[in-house]
Structures are given as C-alpha cells and as structure tokens.
N, C-alpha and C positions, 0 to 999 in steps of 0.2 A: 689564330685563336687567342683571345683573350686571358690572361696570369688568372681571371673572376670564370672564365668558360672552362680552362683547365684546371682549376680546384674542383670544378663540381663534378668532371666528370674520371679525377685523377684514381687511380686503386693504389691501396701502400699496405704493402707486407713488411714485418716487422720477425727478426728470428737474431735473438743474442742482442748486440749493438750494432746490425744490420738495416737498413731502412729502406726498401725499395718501390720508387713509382713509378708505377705506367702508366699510360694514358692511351686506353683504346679509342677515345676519340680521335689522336693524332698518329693514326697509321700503330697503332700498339708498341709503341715508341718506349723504351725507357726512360721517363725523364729524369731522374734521379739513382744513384746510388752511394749512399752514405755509411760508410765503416765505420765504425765506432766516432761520427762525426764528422768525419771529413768527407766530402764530395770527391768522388773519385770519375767521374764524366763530366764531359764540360757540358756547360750550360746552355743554353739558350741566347746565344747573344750573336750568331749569325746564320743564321737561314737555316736549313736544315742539319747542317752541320754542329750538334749536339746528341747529347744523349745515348742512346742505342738503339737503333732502327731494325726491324728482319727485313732481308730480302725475296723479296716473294714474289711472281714465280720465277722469277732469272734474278741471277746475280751478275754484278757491274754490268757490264756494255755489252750490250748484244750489236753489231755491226750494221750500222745504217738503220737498226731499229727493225730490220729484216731478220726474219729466220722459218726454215723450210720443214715439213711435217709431211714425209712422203711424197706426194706431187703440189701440194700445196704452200704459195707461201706466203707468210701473214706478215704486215706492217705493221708496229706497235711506235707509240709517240714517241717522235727525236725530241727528248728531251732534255741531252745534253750533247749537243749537235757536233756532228752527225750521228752518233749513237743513241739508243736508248737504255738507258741507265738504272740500276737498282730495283726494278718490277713498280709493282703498282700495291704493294700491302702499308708500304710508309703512306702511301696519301690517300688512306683508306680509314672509313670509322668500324672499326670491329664493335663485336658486339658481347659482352660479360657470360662467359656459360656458366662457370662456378667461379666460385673464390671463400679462402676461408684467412684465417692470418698469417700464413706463411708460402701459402700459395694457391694460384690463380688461373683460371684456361680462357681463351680468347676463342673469335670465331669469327670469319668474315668469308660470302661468298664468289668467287670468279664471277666476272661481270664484264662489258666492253670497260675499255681497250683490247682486253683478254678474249684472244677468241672460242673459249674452249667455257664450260662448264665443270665448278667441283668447289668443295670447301677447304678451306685453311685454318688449321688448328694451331694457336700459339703459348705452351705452356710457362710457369714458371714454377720454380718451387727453390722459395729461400732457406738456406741453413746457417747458422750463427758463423760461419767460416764458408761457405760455399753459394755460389746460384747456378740452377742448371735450367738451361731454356732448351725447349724442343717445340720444331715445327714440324705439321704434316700437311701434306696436300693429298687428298684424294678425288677420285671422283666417279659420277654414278652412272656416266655415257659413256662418251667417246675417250679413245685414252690418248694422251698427250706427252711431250715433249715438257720439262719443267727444272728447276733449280729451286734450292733456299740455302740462305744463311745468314748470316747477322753485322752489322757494321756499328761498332760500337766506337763513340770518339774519348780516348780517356786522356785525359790532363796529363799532359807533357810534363809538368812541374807538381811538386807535393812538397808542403812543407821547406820550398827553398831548393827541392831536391831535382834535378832534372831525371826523368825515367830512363832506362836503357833495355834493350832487349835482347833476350836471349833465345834463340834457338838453331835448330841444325836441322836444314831439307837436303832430299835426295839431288832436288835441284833445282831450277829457276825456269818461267817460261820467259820466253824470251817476247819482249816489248815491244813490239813496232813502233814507229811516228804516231800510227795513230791511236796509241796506246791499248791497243789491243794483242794478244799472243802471234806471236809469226806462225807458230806449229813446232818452234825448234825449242829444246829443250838443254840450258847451259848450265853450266857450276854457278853455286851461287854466286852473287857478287854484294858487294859492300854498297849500303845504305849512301844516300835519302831513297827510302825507295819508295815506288807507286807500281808494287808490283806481285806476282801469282805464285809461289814456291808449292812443291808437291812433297808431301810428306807422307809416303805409303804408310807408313805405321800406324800413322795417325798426329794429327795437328796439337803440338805442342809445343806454345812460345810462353816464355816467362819474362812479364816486365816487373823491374823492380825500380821502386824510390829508395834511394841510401838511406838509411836510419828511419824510415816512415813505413813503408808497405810492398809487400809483394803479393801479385796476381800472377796467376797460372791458366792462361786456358789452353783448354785438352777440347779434342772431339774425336771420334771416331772416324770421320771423315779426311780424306789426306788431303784436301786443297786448302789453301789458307794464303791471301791479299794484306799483306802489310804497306801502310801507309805512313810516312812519316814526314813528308814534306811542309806540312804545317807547321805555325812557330808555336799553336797552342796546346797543340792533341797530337796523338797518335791513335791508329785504327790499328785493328788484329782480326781480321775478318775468315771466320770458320764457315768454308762453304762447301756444296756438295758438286763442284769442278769450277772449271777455270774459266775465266771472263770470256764471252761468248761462245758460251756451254750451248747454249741452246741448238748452234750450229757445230759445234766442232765435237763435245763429246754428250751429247743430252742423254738425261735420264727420262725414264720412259716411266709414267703415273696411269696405271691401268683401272679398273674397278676391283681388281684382287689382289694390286700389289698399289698401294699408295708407298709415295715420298716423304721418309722423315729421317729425319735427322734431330742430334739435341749436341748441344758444347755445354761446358762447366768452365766457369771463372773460380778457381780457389784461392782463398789470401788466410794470411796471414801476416800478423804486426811487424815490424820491425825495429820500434822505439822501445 
C-alpha cells in the first residue's frame, strides 16, 4: 500500500499530546504512535515488521499450520514455513464501525483461509497518558476454537536511550528447535529472548528509556511473547495463551460466550 493509499484511508485520535493512527486498510495495524512528539513504534521500513498488528484468530505459530477441532482437522497458510503465523486480521481490510476523537471500533468478517464463520471487533480508546485496545471474536454458528492479541514493534532506542525491560513471570514455556513450546514449563531465563512466559496475575511488563519515557502494559490475560532479538525493536505481546494455543490449550468462541480480551499501554515522561 501506498504512503498516498495510507493517508486516505489512515483514522488519528488525538487525547493530551497523544497522537494515534491506525489504518484499517492495513490489517487495522497501528501505524503510528506519538507521545508528546516522539514516535514510539518503528516505522515502516521493513515488511511487516512495524507498528502494531492484533493477532486474530491465533496467535504466533500454530504447528505445520494444522490444528484439530474435535474430529476434524483444518490446514491454514504456511506462512512462515513450516508454521502458520500471527492469523489472518494483519492482512485484512477492516471496516470503520464508529470513531470519534479519541477513540475508534473496527470490524472485519471470518472468511477462507479461516474455516469457521463470526466477526472481530477491534477497539481503541486514547487517554492523554494511557491506550487501551480490546479485541473480540464472536460468532453466530458453529463455535470454534480461537486466540487474540496484539504484536506491537516498539523502538529499541529513544532519544539516544536504549530501552530495557522489566518484568517478573511465574515461568517460561520452554522453546523447541522449532520454536514452538515443548509443553515443559522452566524458570525464567535471561534474554535475547523469542519467547512465551506465563504470568497468572496477569501480564505486566514495563519498558523504560533512561531519561525519555516509560511504558507499562498490563492485560488481564497471563500469556505474554517477548521479543528482542532485533537490533531496532522490541515486541511485548499480550495474548490470550501460548504459541500454538490452538492445539495445545484453545479457547473455545461459542454464540453465548465470545473471546475478548483488551491490554493498556500506560506512560509516562521521564525528561
């Protein structure tokens, strides 16, 4: 998509010195977020690896792209071989339900690759010090198997400042070769990581820039994929279970119980 395609069809909420846009043309993507002026997600300058994407309906790699629903078992695109990777809401056009200035709801239908029927609701609602996004997935048949959460890439550097992260999990899933969960569950271990920690309480990691900005995000949900392996970004990803949930622990989206979830990013200055 075009810098001239994503203006026209970009939404920007505005709350304090907050600046925030999405772009439900591009999978309802975050493409921007601006604190009191500074860009705190990386940009656009390698593939999708920018901004902040939801994951919709699975989160990271579901195994060979397979995953089993009672007696049946459904193939979805290897898209990041051999695995399939992050659902199918990033590379989807949502569609505008409301919006006003500070906050905004999205809406995109289940459709093939997905073999199931229902919609996806993607909120946001900015506050001069906070944003809080929530996703829901429901549906009006058959009920299914499903994941959401959010993969956001934030700027490793600020102001000269390298970011560092703080948090404390109950524990670690443990990585295979093929970077998927074994099922064993270890003490945490020390970073670079590309990897699943469980936080029953609830997911809360706090990255700070020295003398520039801190971010906090919280969710009510205990799964939470830290990423740090890149030299530009770092990811914090708030989901509702662990990389190939769909088979090992899936949540079940009925017609009387839909899946939702929401996270909070809080900041505050620190110049």
């Amino acid at each position: 998509m075009s810098s001239e395609e994503k203006k026209n069809t970009a939404v920007v909420l505005t709350a304090g010195d907050a600046e925030l846009t999405v772009d439900p043309a591009d999978g309802c993507r975050i493409e921007s977020l601006r604190i009191g002026g500074t860009e705190v997600l990386r940009r656009p300058e390698n593939g999708k690896h920018f901004g902040s994407f939801p994951m919709v309906p699975w989160c990271g790699r579901t195994e060979n792209g397979r995953f089993r629903d009672g007696d049946k078992v459904h193939q979805l695109p290897v898209n990041s071989p051999p695995h399939a990777i992050h659902g199918t809401g990033r590379d989807t056009r949502w569609r505008t339900a409301v919006r006003d200035t500070a906050s905004a709801s999205f809406t995109y239908d289940l459709t093939s690759p997905w073999p199931y029927a229902g919609r996806v609701t993607q909120l946001f609602d900015l506050t001069p010090d906070a944003l809080t996004l929530t996703l829901g997935v429901e549906t009006y048949d058959d009920s299914f198997p499903a994941q959401v959460g959010w993969h956001p890439w934030f700027r490793r550097n600020l102001g000269g400042q390298d970011v560092t992260l703080d948090f404390t999990a109950a524990w670690q899933e443990e990585r295979g070769e093929d970077h998927l969960p074994t099922g064993r569950r270890v003490d945490p271990r020390p970073g670079p990581w590309d990897d699943c920690f469980g936080m029953p309480d609830g997911v809360d990691v706090t990255l700070t820039w020295p003398g520039e900005l801190e971010i906090r995000v919280t969710s009510r949900e205990e799964w939470v994929v830290v990423y740090d392996e890149q030299e530009a970004a770092v990811c914090v990803e708030p989901q509702t279970g662990p990389p190939n949930g769909l088979n090992t622990l899936p949540r079940l989206v009925t017609p009387v119980d839909p899946l939702e979830a929401s996270t909070t990013w809080t900041w505050r200055r620190l110049g």
